[in-house]
C-alpha positions as CSV (number, residue, x, y, z in Angstrom):
1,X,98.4,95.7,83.5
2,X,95.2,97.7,82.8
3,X,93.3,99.0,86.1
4,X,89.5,99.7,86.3
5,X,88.6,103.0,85.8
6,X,86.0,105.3,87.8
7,X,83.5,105.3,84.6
8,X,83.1,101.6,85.5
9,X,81.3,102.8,88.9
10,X,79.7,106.4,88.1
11,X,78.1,107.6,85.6
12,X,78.6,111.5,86.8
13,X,77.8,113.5,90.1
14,X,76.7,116.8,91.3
15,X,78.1,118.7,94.4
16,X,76.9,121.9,96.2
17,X,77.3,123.3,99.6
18,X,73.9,122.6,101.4
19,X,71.7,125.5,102.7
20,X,69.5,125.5,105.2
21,X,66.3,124.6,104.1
22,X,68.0,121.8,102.7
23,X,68.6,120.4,106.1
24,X,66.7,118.7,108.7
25,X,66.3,121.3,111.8
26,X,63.8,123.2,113.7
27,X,63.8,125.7,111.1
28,X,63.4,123.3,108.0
29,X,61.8,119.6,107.9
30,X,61.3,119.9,104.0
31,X,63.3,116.4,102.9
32,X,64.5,117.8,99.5
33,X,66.3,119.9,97.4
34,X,65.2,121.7,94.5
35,X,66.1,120.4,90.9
36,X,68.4,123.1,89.2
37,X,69.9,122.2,86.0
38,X,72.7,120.4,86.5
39,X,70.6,118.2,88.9
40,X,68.2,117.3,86.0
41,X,71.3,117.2,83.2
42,X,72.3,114.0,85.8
43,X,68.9,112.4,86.4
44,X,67.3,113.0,83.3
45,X,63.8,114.5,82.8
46,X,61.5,111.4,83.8
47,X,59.7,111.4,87.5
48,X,61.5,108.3,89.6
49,X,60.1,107.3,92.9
50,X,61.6,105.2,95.4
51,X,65.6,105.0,94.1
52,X,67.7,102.9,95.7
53,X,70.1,105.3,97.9
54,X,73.2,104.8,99.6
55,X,74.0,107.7,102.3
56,X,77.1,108.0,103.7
57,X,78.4,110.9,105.9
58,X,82.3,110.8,106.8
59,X,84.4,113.7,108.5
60,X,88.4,113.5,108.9
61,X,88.3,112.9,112.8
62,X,86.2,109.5,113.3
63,X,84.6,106.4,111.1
64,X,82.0,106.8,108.5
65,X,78.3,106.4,109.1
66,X,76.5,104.8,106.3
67,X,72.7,103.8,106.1
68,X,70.7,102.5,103.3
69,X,67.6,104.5,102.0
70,X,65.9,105.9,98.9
71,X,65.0,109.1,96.9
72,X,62.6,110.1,94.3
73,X,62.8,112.7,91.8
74,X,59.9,114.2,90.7
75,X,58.3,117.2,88.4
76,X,55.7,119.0,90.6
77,X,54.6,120.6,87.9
78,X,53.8,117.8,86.1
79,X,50.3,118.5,83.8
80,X,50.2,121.5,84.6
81,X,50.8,124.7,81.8
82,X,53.3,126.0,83.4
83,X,57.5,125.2,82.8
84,X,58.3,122.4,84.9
85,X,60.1,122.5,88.6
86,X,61.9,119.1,90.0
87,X,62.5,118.5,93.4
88,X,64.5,115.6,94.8
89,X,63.3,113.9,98.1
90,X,65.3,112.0,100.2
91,X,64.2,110.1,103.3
92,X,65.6,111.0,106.9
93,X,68.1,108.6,108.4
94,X,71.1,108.9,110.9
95,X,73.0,110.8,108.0
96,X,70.4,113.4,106.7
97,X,70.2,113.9,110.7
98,X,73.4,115.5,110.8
99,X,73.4,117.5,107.6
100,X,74.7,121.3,108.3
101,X,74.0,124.4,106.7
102,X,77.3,124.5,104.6
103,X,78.4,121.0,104.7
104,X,79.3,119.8,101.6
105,X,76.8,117.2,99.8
106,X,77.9,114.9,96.9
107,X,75.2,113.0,94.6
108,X,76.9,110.3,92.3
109,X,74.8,108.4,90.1
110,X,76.4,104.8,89.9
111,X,76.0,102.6,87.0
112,X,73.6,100.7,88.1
113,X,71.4,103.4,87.9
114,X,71.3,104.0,91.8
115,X,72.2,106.7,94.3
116,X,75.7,107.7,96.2
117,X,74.7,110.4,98.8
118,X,77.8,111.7,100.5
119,X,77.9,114.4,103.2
120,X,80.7,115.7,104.8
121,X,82.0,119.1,106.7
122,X,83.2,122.0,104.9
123,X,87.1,122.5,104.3
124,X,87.7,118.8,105.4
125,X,90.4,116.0,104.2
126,X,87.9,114.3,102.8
127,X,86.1,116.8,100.7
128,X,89.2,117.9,99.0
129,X,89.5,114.3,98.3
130,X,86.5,113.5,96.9
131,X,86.2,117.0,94.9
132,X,89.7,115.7,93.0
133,X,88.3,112.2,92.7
134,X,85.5,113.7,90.5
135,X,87.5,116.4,89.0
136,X,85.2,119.0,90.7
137,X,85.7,122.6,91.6
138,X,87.9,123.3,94.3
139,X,85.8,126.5,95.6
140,X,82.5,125.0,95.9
141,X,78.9,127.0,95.8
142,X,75.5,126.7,97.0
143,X,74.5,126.2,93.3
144,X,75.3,122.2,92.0
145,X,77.9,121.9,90.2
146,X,78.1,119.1,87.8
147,X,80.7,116.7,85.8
148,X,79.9,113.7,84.0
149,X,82.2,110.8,84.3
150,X,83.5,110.3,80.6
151,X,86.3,109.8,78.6
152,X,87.5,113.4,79.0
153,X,87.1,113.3,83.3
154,X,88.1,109.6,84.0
155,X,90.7,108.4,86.7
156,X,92.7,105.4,87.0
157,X,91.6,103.1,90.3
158,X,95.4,103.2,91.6
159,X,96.6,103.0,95.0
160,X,95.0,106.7,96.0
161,X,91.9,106.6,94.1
162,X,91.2,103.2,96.1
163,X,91.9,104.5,98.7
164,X,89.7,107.2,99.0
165,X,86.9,104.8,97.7
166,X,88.0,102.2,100.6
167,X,86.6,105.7,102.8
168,X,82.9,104.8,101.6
169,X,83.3,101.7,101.6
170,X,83.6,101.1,98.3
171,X,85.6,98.4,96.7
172,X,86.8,98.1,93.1
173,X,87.2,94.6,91.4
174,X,90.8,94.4,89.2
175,X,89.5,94.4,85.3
176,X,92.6,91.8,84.8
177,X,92.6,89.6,88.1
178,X,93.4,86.4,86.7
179,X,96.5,87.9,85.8
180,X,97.3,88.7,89.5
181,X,96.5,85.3,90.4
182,X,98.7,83.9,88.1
183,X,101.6,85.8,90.1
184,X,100.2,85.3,93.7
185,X,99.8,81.4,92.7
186,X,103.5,80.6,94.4
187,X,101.7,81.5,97.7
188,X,98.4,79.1,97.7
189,X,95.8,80.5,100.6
190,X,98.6,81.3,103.4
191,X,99.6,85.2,103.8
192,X,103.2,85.2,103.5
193,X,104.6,88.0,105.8
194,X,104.8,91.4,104.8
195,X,108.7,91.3,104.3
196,X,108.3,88.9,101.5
197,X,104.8,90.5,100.1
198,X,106.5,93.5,99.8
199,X,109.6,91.5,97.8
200,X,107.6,89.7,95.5
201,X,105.7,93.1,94.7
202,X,109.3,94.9,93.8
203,X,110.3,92.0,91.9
204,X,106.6,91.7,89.5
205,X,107.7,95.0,88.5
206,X,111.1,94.8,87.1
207,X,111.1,97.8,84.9
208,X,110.6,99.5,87.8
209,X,113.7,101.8,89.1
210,X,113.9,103.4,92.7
211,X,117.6,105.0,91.7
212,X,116.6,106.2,88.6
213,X,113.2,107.6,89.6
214,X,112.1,107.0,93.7
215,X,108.6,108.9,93.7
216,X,107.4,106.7,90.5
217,X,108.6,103.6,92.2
218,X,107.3,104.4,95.6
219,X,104.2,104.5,93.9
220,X,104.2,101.6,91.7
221,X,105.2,98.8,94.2
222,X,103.0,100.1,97.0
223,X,99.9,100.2,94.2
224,X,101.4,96.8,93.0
225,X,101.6,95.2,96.5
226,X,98.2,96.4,96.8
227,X,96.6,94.9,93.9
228,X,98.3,91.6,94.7
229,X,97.0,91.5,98.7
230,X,93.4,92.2,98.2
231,X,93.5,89.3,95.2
232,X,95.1,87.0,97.4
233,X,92.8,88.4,100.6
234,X,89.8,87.7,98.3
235,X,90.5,84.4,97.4
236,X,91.5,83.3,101.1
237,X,88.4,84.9,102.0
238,X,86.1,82.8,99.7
239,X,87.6,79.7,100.8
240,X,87.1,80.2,104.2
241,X,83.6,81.8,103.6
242,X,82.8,78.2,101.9
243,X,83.8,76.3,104.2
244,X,81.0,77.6,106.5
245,X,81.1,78.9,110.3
246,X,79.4,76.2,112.0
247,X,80.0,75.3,115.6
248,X,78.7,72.1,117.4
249,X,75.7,74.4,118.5
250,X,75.0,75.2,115.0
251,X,76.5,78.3,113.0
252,X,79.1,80.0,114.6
253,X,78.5,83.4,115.0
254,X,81.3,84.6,117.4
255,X,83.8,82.8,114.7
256,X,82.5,84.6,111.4
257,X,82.7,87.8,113.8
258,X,86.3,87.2,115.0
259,X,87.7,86.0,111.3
260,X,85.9,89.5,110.2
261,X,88.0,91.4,112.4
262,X,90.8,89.9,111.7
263,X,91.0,90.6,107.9
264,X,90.0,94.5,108.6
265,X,93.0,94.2,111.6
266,X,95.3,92.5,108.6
267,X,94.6,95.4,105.9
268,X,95.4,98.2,108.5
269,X,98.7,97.2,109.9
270,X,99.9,95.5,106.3
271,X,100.0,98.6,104.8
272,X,102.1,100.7,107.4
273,X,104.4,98.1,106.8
274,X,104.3,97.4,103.3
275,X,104.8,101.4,103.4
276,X,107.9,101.2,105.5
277,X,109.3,97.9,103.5
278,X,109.2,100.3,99.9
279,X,110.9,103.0,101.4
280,X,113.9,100.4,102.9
281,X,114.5,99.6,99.0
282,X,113.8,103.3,97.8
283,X,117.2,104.6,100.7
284,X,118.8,101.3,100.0
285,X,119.0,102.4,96.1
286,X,119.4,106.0,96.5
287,X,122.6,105.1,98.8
288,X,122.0,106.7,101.8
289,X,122.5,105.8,105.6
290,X,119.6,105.0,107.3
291,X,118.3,102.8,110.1
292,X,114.5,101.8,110.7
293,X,113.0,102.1,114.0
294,X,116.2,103.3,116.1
295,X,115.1,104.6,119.8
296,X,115.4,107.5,120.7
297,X,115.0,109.4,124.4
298,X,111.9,107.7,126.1
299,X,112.3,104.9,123.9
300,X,110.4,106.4,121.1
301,X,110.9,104.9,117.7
302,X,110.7,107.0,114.7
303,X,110.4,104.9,111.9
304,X,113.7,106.3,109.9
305,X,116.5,108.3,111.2
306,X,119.2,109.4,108.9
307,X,122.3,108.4,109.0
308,X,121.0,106.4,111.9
309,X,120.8,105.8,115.8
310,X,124.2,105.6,116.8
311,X,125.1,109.3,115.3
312,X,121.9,110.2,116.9
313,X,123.2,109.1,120.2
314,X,126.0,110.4,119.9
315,X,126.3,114.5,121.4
316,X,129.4,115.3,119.4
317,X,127.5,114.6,116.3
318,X,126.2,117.8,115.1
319,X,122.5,117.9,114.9
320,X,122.0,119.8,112.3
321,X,123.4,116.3,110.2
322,X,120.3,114.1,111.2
323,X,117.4,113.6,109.4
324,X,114.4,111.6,110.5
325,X,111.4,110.7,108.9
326,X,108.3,109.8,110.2
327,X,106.1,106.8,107.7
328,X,102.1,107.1,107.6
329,X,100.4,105.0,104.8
330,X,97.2,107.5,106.2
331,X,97.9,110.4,108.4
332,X,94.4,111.5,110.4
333,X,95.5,113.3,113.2
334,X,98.2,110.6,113.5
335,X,100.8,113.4,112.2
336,X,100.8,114.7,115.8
337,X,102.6,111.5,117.3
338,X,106.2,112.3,115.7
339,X,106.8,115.3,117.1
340,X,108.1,113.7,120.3
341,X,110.4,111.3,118.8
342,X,113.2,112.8,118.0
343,X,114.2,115.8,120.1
344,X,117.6,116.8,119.0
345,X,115.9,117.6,115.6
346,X,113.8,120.4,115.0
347,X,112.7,120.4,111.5
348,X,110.6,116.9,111.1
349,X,109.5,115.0,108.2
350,X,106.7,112.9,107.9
351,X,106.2,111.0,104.4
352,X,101.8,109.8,103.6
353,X,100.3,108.1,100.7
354,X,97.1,110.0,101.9
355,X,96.1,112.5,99.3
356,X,94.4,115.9,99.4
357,X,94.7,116.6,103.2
358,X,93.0,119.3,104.4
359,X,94.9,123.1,104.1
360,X,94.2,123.7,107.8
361,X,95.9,120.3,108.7
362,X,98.9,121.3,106.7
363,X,99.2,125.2,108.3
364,X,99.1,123.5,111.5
365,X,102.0,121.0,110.1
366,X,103.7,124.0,108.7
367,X,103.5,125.7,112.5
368,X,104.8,122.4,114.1
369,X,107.9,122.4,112.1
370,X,107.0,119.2,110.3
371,X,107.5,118.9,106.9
372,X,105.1,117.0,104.6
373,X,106.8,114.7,101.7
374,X,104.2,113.3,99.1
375,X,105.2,111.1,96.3
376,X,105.3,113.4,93.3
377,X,101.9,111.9,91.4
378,X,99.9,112.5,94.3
379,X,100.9,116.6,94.3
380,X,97.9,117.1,92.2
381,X,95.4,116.3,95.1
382,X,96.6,119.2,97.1
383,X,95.7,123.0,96.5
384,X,98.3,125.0,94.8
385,X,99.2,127.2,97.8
386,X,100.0,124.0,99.3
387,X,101.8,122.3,96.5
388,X,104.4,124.9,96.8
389,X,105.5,123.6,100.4
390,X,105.1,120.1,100.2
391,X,108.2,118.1,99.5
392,X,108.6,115.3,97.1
393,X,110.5,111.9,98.1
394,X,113.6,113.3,95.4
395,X,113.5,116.6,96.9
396,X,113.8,114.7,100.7
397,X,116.6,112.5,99.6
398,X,118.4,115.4,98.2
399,X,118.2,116.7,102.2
400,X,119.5,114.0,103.3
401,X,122.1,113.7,100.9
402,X,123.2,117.1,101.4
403,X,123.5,116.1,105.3
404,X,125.5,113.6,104.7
């Protein structure tokens, strides 16, 4: 099945590390940033006044702040004998508020021909992510630093590329959807639990082999599952969006409020699950003894320990023979919380889908005795000093294996 690709929402972006004068502070109140070259090679060479701008800013350790506003790009040279000199205004909002010298600013230009502002602090998560999205470079400059979104730097919209879109709040439509409802049509407009989801994601993708290849399948049925939910969310949605929120008072406010919240609660806790369910069929083909959600010593439940609780429990059982893993679909500064749940091991493992996390995140990791695992696809996202410590989902089951 064919997914969208990110030339169906940019059409390129520029990204620099923002000075000072190109802040708002008591030393600068300017509004804009000169037009350098790859600036104009993005906007072109015709004046534009009032263009229709998202701007988001987003940092690893709280929600995103969006707010909707415009910029104009303009020669202010124009008629005049002398070479021209662009600038591009923007207008002040709650994100150009809390622009930094040395943040790092991204400007996408989306298809339809309006503006992505994204701000966000130097040597964060989300940068790294968003300078892989766009196939940027990883050192970034004060200068812009351009790349058109083409045939030659294009990315499939899979489960990570999503998901770092999901972060701004953008959402992608499936280019083959009525293919997807074809297989969620068993299910009508009910959400089956996530037990079953997860099933019926494994079993759409028979080709699919966890003992011949657990990474690539981890992967695949968690994308899969994915793909499935938010086509069967969307159509549930729709239906229930038609049907109004009307109250004998008139239109129910409180109602369209609660159902709101309780599609973002759904998506959030689905996919910690969905996470866990996949990795039950990756041990279960790759053989090896497990149990899911054992306690522990002040009833702390990590969500895999290998070969399981009662060897854990058990003194005579050497220690240096368990395993545990800890499962976060996103990390944040979640990774913190396994540390405690599992004292008679040392050496932790945690396992994300999250890619790209931040080298200073990671050395702290490192520091902790916690051991990152990444699916083997997502190894790209990461910088190569940190590709050489992270652990793949083969190269954990051969630990446990070898414990066993």
């Amino acid at each position: 099945m064919r997914r969208g690709i990110l030339s169906d929402l940019f059409a390129g972006v520029v990204t620099k590390r923002l000075t000072l004068v190109e802040t708002i502070s008591e030393r600068s109140n300017q509004h804009e940033i000169q037009g350098t070259r790859p600036l104009r090679s993005l906007l072109g060479e015709d004046d534009r006044r009032g263009i229709p701008t998202r701007f988001i800013w987003v940092s690893d350790k709280q929600e995103a702040l969006s707010e909707e506003g415009f910029m104009s790009w303009s020669d202010v040279r124009k008629g005049k004998p002398r070479a021209a000199e662009f600038h591009l205004y923007y207008s002040g909002n709650s994100v150009t508020e809390r622009m930094q010298e040395g943040d790092q600013l991204f400007l996408a230009l989306q298809r339809d021909d309006s503006l992505l502002v994204i701000v966000t602090p130097a040597a964060s998560t989300i940068q790294n992510q968003l300078l892989w999205l766009f196939s940027l470079p990883q050192q970034p400059d004060f200068d812009f630093s351009l790349q058109k979104i083409d045939e030659k730097h294009n990315v499939e919209l899979d489960f990570a590329t999503r998901y770092i879109l999901e972060e701004l709040g953008i959402e992608s439509e499936e280019p083959e959807a009525a293919r997807l409802d074809e297989l969620i049509e068993r299910f009508g407009l009910v959400f089956p639990t996530t037990r079953i989801f997860s099933e019926f994601a494994r079993a759409s993708l028979p080709e699919v082999s966890a003992a011949d290849d657990p990474d690539h399948a981890l992967i695949e049925w968690m994308d899969r599952e994915e793909q499935l939910f938010r086509r069967l969310e969307r159509r549930i949605v729709a239906d229930r969006i038609g049907n109004g929120f009307q109250s004998p008072r008139g239109i129910d406010v409180d109602g369209f409020l609660s159902f709101s919240l309780s599609v973002q609660n759904r998506r959030k806790s689905r996919v910690g699950l969905a996470l866990e369910n996949h990795l039950e069929a990756v041990f279960t083909a790759q053989d090896v003894g497990y149990q899911r959600g054992a306690e522990t010593e002040n009833r702390n439940k990590p969500d895999f320990l290998f070969p399981g609780g009662e060897q854990y429990r058990d003194r005579v059982f050497p220690a240096e023979r368990l395993t545990m893993l800890g499962a976060k679909s996103t990390l944040k500064d979640r990774w913190r919380q396994v540390l405690s749940e599992a004292q008679r091991i040392e050496e932790k493992h945690i396992l994300t889908l999250e890619p790209g996390i931040s080298e200073n995140q990671t050395d702290e990791m490192q520091a902790k005795h916690l051991q990152l695992v990444i699916p083997r696809r997502l190894h790209s996202t990461f910088r190569s000093r940190q590709q050489e410590w992270l652990m793949t989902v083969a190269d954990f089951l051969s630990v446990v294996r070898a414990r066993q």
